[in-house]
N, C-alpha and C positions, 0 to 999 in steps of 0.2 A: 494222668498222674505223674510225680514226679518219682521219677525212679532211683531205686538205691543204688549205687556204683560199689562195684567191687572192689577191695581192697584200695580204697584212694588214700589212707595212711601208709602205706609201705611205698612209694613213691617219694618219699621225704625223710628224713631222721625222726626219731621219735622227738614231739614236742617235751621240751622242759618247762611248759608250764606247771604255773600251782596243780590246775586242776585239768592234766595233761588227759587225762582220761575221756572225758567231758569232750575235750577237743578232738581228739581223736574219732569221738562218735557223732561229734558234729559232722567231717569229714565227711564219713560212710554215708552221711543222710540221714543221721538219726539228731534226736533232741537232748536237753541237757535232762529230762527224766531217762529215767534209765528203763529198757523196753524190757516188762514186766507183764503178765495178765493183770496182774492185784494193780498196776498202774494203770493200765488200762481202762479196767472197768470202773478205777476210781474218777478218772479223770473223763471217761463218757457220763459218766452218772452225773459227775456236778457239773458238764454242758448242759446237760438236759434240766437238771434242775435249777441252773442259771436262768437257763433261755425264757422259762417261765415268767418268773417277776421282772424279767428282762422287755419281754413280750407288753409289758404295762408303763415299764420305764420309757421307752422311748415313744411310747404315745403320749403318756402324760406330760414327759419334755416338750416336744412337738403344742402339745395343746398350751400347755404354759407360754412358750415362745410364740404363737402366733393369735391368739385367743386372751388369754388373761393379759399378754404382753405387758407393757408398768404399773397397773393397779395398784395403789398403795396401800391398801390393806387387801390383801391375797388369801383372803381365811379359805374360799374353796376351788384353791388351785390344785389340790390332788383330787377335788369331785369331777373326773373327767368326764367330757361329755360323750354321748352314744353314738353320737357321731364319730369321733377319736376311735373308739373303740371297735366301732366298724369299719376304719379306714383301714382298705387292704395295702400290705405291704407292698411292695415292688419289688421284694425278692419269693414272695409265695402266691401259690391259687393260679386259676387258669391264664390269671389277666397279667401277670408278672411281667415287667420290663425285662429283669432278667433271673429266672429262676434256678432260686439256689435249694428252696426246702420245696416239696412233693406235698404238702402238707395245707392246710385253707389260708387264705389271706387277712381274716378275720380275726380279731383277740383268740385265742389260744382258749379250748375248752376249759381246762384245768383252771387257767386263771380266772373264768367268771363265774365256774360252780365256788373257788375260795371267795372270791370277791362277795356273793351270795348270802356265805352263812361263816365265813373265816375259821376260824379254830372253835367258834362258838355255836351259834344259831343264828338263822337267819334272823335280821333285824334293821329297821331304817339305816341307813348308810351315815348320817350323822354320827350313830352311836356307836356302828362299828368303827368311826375315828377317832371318839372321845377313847375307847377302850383300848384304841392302837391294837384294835382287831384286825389286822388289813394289812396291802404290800406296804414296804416302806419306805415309800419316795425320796424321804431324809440322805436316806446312801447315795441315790442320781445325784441328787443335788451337790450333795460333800465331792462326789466326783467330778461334777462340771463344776467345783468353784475351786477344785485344784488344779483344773486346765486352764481356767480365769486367770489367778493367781501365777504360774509356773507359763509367764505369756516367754514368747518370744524365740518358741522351741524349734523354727523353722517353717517353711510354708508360708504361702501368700494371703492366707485368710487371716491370721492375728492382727500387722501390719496392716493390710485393709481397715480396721476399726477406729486405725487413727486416723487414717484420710478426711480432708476434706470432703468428698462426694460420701465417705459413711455416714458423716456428721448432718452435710445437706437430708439426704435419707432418711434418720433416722427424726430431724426435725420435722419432715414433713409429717412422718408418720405421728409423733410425740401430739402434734398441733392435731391433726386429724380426732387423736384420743382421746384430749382434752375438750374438745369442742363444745363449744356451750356451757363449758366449767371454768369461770372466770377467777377464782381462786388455784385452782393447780394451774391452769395458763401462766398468774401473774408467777407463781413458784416458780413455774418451768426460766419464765426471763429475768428471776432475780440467781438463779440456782441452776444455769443452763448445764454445766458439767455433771453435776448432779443427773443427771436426768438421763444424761448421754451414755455416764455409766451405768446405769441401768441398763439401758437396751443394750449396750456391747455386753450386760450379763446376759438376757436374752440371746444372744447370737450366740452365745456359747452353750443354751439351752440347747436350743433346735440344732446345733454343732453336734451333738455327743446324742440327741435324739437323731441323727442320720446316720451318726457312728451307728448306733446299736440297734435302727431297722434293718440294717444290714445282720449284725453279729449275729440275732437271736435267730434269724433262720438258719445259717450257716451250723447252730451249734445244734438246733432240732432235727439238720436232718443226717450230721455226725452222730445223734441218738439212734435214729432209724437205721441207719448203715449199720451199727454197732449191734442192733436190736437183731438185724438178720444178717449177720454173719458176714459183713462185708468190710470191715474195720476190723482187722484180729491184730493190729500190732501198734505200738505209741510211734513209730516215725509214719506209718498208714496215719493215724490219725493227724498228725504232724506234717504232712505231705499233703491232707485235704486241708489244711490251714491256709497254707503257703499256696494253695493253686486258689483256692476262696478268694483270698488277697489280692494276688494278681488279676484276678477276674475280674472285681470289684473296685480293681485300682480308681481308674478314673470316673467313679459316679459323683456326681453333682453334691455339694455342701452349699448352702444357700439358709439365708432365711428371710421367710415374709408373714408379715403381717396381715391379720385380716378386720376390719376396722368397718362398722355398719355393710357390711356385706361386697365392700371395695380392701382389692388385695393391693397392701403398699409392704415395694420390696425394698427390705433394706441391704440384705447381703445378695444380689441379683445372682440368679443362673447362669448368666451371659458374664459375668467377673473370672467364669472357669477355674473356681478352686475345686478339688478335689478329691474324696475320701480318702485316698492312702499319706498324702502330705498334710492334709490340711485339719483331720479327723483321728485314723488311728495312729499315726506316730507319736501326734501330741498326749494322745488320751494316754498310751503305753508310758511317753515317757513320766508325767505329771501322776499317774497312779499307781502305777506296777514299781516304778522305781523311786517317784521322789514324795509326794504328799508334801505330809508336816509329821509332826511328832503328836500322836494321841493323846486324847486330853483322859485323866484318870489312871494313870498307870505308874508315872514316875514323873519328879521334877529335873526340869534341863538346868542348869548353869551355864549360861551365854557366854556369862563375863571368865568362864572359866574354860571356855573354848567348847563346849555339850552343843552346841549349836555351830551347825557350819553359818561361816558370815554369807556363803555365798547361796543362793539358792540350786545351783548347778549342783551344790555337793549334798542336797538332802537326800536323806536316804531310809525313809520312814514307807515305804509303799510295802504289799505283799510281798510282794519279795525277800523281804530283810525281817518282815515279821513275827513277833512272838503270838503263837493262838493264841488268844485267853477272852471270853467275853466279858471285854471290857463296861458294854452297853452304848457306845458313843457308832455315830455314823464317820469316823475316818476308817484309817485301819490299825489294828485289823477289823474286818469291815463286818462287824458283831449284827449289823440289822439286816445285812445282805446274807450273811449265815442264817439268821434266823426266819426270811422269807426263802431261802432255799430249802429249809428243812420240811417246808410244806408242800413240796415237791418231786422228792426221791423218790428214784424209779426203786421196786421192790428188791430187786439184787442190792442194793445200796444198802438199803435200810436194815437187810438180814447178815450183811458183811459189818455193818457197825453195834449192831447186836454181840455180833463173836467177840470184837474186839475193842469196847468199849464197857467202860466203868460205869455201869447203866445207864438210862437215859439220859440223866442233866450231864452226862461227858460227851452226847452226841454233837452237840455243836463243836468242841472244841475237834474232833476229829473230822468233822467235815471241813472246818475251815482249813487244818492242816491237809486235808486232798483238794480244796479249794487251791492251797498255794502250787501243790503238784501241780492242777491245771493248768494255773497261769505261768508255772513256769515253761510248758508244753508251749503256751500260747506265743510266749516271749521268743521258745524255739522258732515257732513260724515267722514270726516280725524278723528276725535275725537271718534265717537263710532265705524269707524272702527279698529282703535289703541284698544278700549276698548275690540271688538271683539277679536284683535287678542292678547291681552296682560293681558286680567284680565277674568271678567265670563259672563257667558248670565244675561241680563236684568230680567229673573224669576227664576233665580235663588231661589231656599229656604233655601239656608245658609247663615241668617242676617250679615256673618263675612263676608260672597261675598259680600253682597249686600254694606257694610260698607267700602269695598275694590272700590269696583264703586264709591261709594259717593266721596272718598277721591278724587280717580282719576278727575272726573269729577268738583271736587271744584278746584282740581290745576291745572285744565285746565283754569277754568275760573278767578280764581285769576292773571291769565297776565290781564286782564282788571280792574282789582281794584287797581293795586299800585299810590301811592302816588306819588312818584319822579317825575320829567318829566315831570307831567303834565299827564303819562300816565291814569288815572280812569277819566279825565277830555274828554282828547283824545278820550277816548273810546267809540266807537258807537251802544254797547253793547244796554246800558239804553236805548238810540233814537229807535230801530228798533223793541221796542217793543209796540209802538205805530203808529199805521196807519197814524196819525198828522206829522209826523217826513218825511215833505218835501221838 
């Protein structure tokens, strides 16, 4: 584990940052939530109730990207197959490449008793779709087409899709698909970019479905640790992120196609892109920080500057978010609240009881310990970057230690700017008060 260092703010002058505080407890090894029990146990509860419908996302990504791969009418792309769903992870079960949760390799109990009979009774799986009885894959998706979208956030994997050899790749596979269908062939060579885009959406399918066969173990078995008394503080939880991370740095981003029972690779193994660059930096930056602006809530004026021109300065992700169940799959991420709420572990459920304006207020209060989370989560991406990019937190060379600060202030200065509305946006200030519901 990563350990907390003694006093590594008194080393230095105090910071005059905005949100000097924040930095200072970066410093010590701690996160930008503030280390609280009531933060804690909020912030384990909606891991665990993440990891669930999490547990379903990135296999149905997975099946989508190698299985349904460009079908043009995709009506039962979330009917994942049994196969999918018994494909064991590689981070859980005895057979694990490298094991991060203690727990089976299999879909997740809890997810195939809901999957079974949903909030309803059980009934053909059809019907629990027509009913939007069911997880709701709407949110994966809103989330890889904002990594689609927000390209070019570093890493060798995006770059790749415009190559030449992704292009060759993804032709072979496209013709392979097509095969014996001389109407989408002839489309495919009158419409070739067309098509191309397509599968680089694909690639960001199976992209954000390797993100998150990783996450979802990682955060079931932050539930278990938490469950038996080995997790009692938000930088302990915060310190198992950040060593997850590094563990899982360099695992394989790849995606292939499986096509009459021949696998054709279009983002190969052997191209050596990587989870921490090529997966969650992207996913962090493009969701936690930037999106788009939610449709249903409020109108933008462009021309009146309500819109940054540049896509670097959007600033619509959880982070900056207003809770309110909007009903829309961006954020705030109203379908992803609503498939976590069928998942609270019991402590959760009787703490939002106390302090919730009865039921129909539960979601808005789980999303706001939702943003808690991810602000936690954000802490790890940041002193793991710190880890792998600048010096240890006890460091005794005040120019190290001045090398942290800086980092650490321009990490947090994205929630201070003026423009936009962004230091307004920012739910930075709100999370450091337990009031903030």
């Amino acid at each position: 584990m990563v350990q907390t260092p003694n006093k590594t703010e008194a080393k230095l002058p105090p910071s005059s940052h905005e949100f000097a505080e924040v930095i200072h407890r970066l410093e010590a090894g701690g996160a930008m939530l503030p280390d609280t029990p009531e933060n804690l146990m909020q912030i384990i509860g909606l891991y665990k109730a993440y990891a669930v419908p999490m547990d379903f996302y990135w296999r149905d990504l997975l099946y989508i990207a190698e299985q349904v791969f460009i079908d043009p009418f995709p009506f039962f792309k979330y009917f994942i197959s049994q196969e999918y769903l018994e494909r064991h992870n590689h981070y859980a079960g005895d057979d694990a490449e490298l094991r991060v949760w203690r727990g089976e390799a299999t879909a997740h109990p809890e997810l195939l008793a809901f999957m079974q009979k949903g909030e309803t009774f059980k009934m053909p799986k059809l019907l629990h779709h027509l009913f939007h009885d069911r997880i709701n894959m709407e949110f994966a998706e809103a989330c890889m087409r904002a990594m689609l979208w927000h390209r070019g956030m570093g890493g060798k994997f995006d770059p790749y899709l415009d190559t030449e050899e992704y292009k060759v790749n993804a032709d072979r596979a496209i013709k392979a698909y097509f095969k014996g269908n001389p109407f989408m062939l002839g489309l495919y060579k009158l419409f070739p970019d067309m098509f191309i885009e397509q599968c680089r959406q694909m690639s960001y399918y199976a992209n954000l479905g390797l993100f998150w066969e990783i996450m979802a173990p990682v955060f079931f078995e932050m539930s278990d640790l938490y469950d038996e008394g080995k997790i009692t503080s938000v930088p302990e939880a915060m310190n198992f992120l950040v060593n997850g991370i590094l563990a899982v740095a360099s695992r394989p981003i790849y995606h292939n196609v499986y096509i009459r029972g021949e696998c054709y690779e279009i983002v190969p193994k052997s191209k050596g892109f990587v989870w921490l660059h090529e997966a969650a930096l992207p996913y962090v930056e493009a969701v936690f920080y930037r999106t788009a602006p939610f449709r249903g809530t409020k109108s933008y004026n462009a021309q009146a500057g309500q819109v940054p021109t540049d896509q670097k300065d959007f600033h619509y992700g959880i982070l900056y978010a207003d809770v309110f169940p909007v009903g829309t799959a961006g954020i705030p991420p109203t379908l992803l609240m609503q498939d976590m709420l069928h998942f609270l572990p019991p402590y959760l459920v009787d703490y939002y009881k106390n302090y919730c304006r009865g039921e129909e207020d539960t979601l808005i209060q789980l999303g706001v310990s939702f943003q808690r989370s991810m602000y936690c989560v954000t802490s790890a991406v940041i002193q793991a970057l710190r880890t792998a990019l600048l010096h240890p937190l006890d460091d005794e060379n005040p120019e190290h230690l001045q090398a942290n600060r800086d980092f650490f202030e321009t990490q947090l200065n994205r929630f201070t700017r003026p423009e936009y509305g962004i230091r307004n946006a920012a739910r930075l200030r709100d999370i450091q008060s337990q009031d903030y519901r």
